[in-house]
C-alpha positions in Angstrom: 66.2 110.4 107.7 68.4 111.2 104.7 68.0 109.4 101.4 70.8 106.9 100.6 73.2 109.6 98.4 75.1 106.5 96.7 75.6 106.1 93.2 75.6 102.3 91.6 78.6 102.0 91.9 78.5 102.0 95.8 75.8 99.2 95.8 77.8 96.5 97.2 75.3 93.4 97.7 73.6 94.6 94.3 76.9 94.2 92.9 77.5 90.6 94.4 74.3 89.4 93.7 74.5 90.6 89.9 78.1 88.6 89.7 77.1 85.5 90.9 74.2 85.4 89.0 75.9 85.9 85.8 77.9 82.8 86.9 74.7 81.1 86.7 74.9 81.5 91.0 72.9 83.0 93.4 73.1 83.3 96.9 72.8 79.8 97.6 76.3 79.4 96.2 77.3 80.3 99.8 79.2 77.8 102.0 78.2 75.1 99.2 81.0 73.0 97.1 80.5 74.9 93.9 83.8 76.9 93.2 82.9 80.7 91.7 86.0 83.2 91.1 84.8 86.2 93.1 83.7 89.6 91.8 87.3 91.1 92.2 90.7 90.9 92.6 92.1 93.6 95.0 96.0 94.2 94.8 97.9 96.2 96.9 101.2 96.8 95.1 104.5 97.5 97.7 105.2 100.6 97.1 107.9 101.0 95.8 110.0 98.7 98.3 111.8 101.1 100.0 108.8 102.7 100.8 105.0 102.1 101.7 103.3 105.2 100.7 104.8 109.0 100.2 102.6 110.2 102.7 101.3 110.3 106.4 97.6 110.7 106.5 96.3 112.1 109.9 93.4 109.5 109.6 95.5 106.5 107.4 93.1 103.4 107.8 96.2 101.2 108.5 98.0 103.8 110.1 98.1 101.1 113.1 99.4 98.1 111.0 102.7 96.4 110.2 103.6 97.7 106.9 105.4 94.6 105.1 106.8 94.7 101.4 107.3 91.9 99.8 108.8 91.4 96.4 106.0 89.2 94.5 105.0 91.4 91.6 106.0 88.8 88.6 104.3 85.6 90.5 101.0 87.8 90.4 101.5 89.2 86.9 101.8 85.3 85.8 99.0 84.6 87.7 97.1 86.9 86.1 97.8 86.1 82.9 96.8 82.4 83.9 93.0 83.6 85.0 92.2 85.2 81.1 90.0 87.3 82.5 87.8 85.2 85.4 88.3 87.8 88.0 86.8 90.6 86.3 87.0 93.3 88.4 91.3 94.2 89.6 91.2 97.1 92.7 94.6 99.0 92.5 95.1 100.1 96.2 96.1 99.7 99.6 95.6 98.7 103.0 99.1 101.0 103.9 100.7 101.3 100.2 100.1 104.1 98.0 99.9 101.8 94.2 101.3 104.6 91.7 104.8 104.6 93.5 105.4 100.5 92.3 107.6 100.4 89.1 105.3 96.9 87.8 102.4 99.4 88.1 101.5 100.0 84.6 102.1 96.7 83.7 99.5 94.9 85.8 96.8 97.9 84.4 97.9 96.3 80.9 97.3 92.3 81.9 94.2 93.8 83.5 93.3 95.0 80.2 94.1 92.2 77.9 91.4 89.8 79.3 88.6 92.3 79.1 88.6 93.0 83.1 88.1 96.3 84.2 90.5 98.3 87.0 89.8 100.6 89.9 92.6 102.9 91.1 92.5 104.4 94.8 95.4 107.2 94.7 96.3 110.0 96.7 97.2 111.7 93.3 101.1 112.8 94.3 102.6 110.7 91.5 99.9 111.5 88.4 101.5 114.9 87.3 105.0 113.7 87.4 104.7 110.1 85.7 102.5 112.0 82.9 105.3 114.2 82.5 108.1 111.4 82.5 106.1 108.2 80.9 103.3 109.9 79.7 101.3 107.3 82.0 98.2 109.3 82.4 97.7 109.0 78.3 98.5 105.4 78.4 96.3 105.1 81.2 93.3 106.1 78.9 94.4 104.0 75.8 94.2 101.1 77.6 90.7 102.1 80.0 87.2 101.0 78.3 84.8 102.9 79.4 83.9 104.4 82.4 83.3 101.3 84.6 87.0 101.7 84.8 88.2 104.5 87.3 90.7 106.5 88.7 89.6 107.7 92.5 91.8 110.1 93.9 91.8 110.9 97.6 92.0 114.8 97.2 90.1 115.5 101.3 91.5 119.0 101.3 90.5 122.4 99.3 93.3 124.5 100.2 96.8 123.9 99.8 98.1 124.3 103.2 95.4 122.8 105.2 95.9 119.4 102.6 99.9 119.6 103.7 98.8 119.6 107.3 96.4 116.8 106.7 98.3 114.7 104.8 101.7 115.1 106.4 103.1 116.7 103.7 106.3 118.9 104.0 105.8 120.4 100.4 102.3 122.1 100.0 103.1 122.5 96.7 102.0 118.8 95.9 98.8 119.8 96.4 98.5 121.8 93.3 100.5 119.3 91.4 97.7 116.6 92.1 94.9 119.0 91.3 97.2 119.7 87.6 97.1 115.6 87.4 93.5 115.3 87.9 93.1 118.2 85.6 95.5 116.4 82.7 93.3 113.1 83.2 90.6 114.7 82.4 91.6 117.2 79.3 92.9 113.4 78.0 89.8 111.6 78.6 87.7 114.6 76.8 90.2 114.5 74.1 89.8 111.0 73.5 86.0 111.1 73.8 86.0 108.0 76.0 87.5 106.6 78.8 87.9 105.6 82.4 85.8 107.4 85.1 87.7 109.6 87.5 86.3 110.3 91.1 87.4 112.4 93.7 87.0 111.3 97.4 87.2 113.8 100.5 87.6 112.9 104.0 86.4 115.5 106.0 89.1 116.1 109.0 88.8 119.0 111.6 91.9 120.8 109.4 90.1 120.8 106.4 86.0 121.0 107.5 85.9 125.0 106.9 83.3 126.2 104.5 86.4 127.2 102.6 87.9 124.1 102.0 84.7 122.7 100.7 83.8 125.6 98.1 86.8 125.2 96.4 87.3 121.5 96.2 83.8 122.1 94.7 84.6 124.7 92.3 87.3 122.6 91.0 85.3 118.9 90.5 83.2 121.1 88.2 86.1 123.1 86.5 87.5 119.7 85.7 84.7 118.0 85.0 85.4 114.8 86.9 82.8 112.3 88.0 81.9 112.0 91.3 83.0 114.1 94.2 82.2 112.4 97.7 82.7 113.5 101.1 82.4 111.7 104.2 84.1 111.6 108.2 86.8 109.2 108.1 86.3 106.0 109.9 88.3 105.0 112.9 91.8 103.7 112.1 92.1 99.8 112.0 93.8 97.7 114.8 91.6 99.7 117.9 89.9 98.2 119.9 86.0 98.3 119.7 85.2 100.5 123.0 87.5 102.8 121.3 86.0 102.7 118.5 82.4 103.5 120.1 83.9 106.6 121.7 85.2 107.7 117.7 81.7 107.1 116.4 80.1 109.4 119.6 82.4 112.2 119.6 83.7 112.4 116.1 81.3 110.9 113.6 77.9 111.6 115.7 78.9 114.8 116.7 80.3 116.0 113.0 77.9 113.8 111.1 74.9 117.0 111.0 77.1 119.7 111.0 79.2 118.9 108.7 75.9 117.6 106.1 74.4 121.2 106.7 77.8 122.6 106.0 78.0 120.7 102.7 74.5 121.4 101.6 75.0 124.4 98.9 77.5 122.4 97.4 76.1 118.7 96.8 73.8 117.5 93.9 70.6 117.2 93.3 70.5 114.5 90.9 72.2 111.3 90.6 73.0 112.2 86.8 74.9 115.5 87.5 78.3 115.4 86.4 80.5 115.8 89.0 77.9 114.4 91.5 78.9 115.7 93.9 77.7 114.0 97.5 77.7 113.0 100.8 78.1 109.3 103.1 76.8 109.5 106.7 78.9 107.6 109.2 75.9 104.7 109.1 78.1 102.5 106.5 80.5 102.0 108.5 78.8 102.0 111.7 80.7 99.8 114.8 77.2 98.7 116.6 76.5 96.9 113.2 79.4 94.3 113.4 76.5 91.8 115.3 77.8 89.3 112.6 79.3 85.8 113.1 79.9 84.2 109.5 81.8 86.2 106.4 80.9 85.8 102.7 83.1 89.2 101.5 85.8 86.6 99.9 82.7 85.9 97.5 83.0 89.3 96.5 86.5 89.8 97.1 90.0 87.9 97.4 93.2 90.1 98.4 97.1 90.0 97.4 98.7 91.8 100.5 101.5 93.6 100.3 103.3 91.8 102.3 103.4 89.0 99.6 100.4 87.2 101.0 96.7 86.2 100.2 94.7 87.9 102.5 90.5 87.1 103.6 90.1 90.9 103.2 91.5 94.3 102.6 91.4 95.2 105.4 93.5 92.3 107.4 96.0 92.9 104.5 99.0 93.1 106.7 101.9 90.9 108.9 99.2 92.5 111.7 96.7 90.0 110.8 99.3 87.0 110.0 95.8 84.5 110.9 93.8 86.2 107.7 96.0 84.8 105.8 95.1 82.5 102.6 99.1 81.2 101.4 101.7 83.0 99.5 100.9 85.3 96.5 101.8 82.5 94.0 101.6 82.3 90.3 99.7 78.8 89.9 96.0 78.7 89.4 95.3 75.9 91.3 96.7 76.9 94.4 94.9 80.4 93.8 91.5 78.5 93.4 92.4 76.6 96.6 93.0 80.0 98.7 89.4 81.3 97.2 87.8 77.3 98.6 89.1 78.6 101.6 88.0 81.5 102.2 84.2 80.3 101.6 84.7 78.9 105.2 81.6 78.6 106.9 83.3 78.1 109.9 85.2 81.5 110.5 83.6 83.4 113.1 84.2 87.3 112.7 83.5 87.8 116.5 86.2 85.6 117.4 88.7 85.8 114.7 88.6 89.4 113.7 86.6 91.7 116.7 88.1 90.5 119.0 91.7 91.1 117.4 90.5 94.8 116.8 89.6 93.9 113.3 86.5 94.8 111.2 85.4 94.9 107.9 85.2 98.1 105.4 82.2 99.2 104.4 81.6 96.6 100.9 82.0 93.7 104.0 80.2 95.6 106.2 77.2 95.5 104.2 77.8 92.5 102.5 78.1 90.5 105.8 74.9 92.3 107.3 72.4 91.8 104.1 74.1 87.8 104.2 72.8 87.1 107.9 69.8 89.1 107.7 68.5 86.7 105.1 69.6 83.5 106.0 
C-alpha cells in the first residue's frame, strides 16, 4: 500500500478539527445548540452571466447539472462585509462556473482581504494572462495575498498544447500557452515581491493527455516556474449518475488506470513533502463510491456554499437548480438570516442515503472524508 502523498493542506478532518477548536469547540459541537461559523465560505461567482465557464471539460464535475446564473454579487459583497472576518477561509470556484470570468471578481478577493481571511482560487487559468495584461490583476492579486495559505490552483491537466484543446474543448490551442505565460507571470510577481500567495497546479489525468509526454513536460514546467504543488490524479465520475454507474467508472477507469498511470508518473513525482513544486500523486481511494456507507452530514461545519444560481447551498457539490432540495435560502446580505441557513444545515436529521444517493448525489472528497472520520467515531 502507497503512503498517503497529501500535503497539509489536503488534510480535511485535521483542518475541521483545528477550526473548531480554535472556537473553543470540538467535535462535540456537532448536532448540539451552540452556533460556530464554519471553516469556510465557498463562492461560486456566475460567470460572467452570459456565460458559465469558457470551456467544456471532457470530465467537468457538473457537466450533468443545470447551470443557473443568478445576479446576487452585491447582496454577498454586503454580507461579507457584515461577517468582519468570522468565516475565515473564502473558496473562489465552481460547481459549473469558471470564477475569473465574473466582473465583481476582484472585489470580493479585496473584502476577503480586509478582515484578515485568507482566499483559495480554483481556475482553469484562460483569463490570468489577459486580465494581467488589461487590469494588471495578477499584480494586484499578490498585493492583496498574505502569505502562502492563500492560493491560486490552476487546473492545467494537459502537457501539450493540442492534446489540452482536445481535452478541454478548446477551439484555440493557443490558450494553452497563454495559461502556462499566466502561471509563469504569477510567479515572476510573487518572487519579485518576495512574498505572497501559493500557486498550485492540478492535473487530471484523461486518456488524451496520459502519454509519458504530456506528463514530462507539465513536469518540466512546475519546476521552470517554480510553483508549489503539482498534483495529478484520475478524475472522478461526473456528478448527477447514478451509483451503479458510478461503480462501473471506478472498475474500468479508476481501478484499471489507477497503477499504470502511478508507475507512469513515478520519475517525475517527489520525494519529499518540502520540494518545491511537490510534485504528487492522489489514488482514486478519496473519492471512492463503496465509501458513501454514511447516513448523517457534518461538511456544513466545515463548509457553507453560495451557488451560482443565487442560492445557499448544504455543499459544493449540490450547488445547482439540480439539487433545488440542498438548498439553505436565498444568497442574502443580512447576517442573521446567513447564521440561520448555517443552524440549518447542522441538521441531524438529513440522511445522505436518502436525500442525496439516492438523487445521484455524493460528496467531494473534503465531505467524503469528513462524513467518514464523523461516523466512525461516534
Amino acid at each position: 500500500m502507497r503512503k498517503d502523498p497529501r500535503p497539509k493542506e489536503y488534510m480535511y478532518w485535521k483542518q475541521l478539527m483545528k477550526h473548531l477548536k480554535w472556537n473553543y469547540r470540538d467535535e462535540s459541537t456537532f448536532f448540539n445548540t451552540n452556533f460556530v461559523y464554519p471553516r469556510q465560505l465557498e463562492i461560486h461567482l456566475p460567470g460572467d452571466h452570459r456565460r458559465a465557464c469558457d470551456l467544456a471539460c471532457s470530465h467537468c464535475a457538473g457537466r450533468y447539472f443545470i447551470k443557473g446564473l443568478g445576479r446576487w454579487e452585491l447582496d454577498a459583497l454586503e454580507l461579507l462585509n457584515k461577517l468582519e472576518g468570522k468565516v475565515p477561509y473564502h473558496i473562489y470556484g465552481g460547481a459549473y462556473t469558471e470564477p475569473m470570468l465574473n466582473p465583481y471578481f476582484l472585489t470580493f478577493l479585496a473584502t476577503t482581504k480586509k478582515y484578515g481571511n485568507h482566499f483559495g482560487i480554483h481556475t482553469s487559468g484562460t483569463q490570468l494572462l489577459r486580465l494581467e495584461k488589461n487590469q494588471g490583476w495578477l499584480t494586484e492579486l499578490n498585493e492583496l495575498s498574505t502569505d502562502a495559505t492563500d492560493y491560486l490552483s490552476v487546473s492545467i491537466d494537459a502537457g501539450q498544447s493540442e492534446d489540452w484543446a482536445i481535452n478541454k474543448g478548446a477551439k484555440d490551442e493557443k490558450i494553452f500557452y497563454e495559461i502556462l505565460k499566466g502561471v509563469n507571470k504569477a510567479a515572476r510577481i510573487r518572487d519579485k515581491a518576495g512574498k505572497g500567495h501559493a500557486i498550485r497546479l492540478c492535473y487530471l489525468i484523461s486518456d488524451q493527455c496520459n502519454t509519458g509526454q504530456n506528463f514530462e513536460s507539465i513536469s518540466n514546467f512546475a519546476k521552470a516556474a517554480g510553483v508549489d504543488s503539482l498534483r495529478f490524479s484520475i478524475p472522478f465520475a461526473h456528478y448527477k449518475r447514478d451509483f451503479t454507474d458510478v461503480r462501473h467508472y471506478k472498475k474500468n477507469v479508476e481501478d484499471f488506470n489507477d497503477d499504470r498511470y502511478y508507475e507512469r508518473l513515478l520519475p517525475y513525482l517527489s520525494n519529499s513533502k518540502s520540494d518545491r513544486p511537490y510534485i504528487f500523486y492522489t489514488g482514486p481511494e478519496f473519492t471512492d463510491i463503496d465509501k458513501y456507507t454514511f447516513t448523517q452530514c457534518i461538511y456544513g461545519y466545515y463548509q457553507i456554499t453560495l451557488g451560482a444560481d443565487g442560492y445557499m447551498y448544504k455543499c459544493s457539490t449540490t450547488a445547482t437548480p439540480t439539487a433545488k432540495h440542498c438548498r439553505l435560502g436565498k444568497i442574502t446580505k443580512s447576517l442573521t438570516l446567513f447564521r440561520r441557513a448555517i443552524m440549518s444545515n447542522y441538521n441531524p436529521d438529513w440522511d445522505c442515503r436518502l436525500m442525496c444517493f439516492d438523487e445521484s448525489l455524493r460528496c467531494n472528497r473534503m465531505g467524503l472524508e469528513i462524513n467518514r472520520r464523523y461516523s466512525e467515531n461516534i
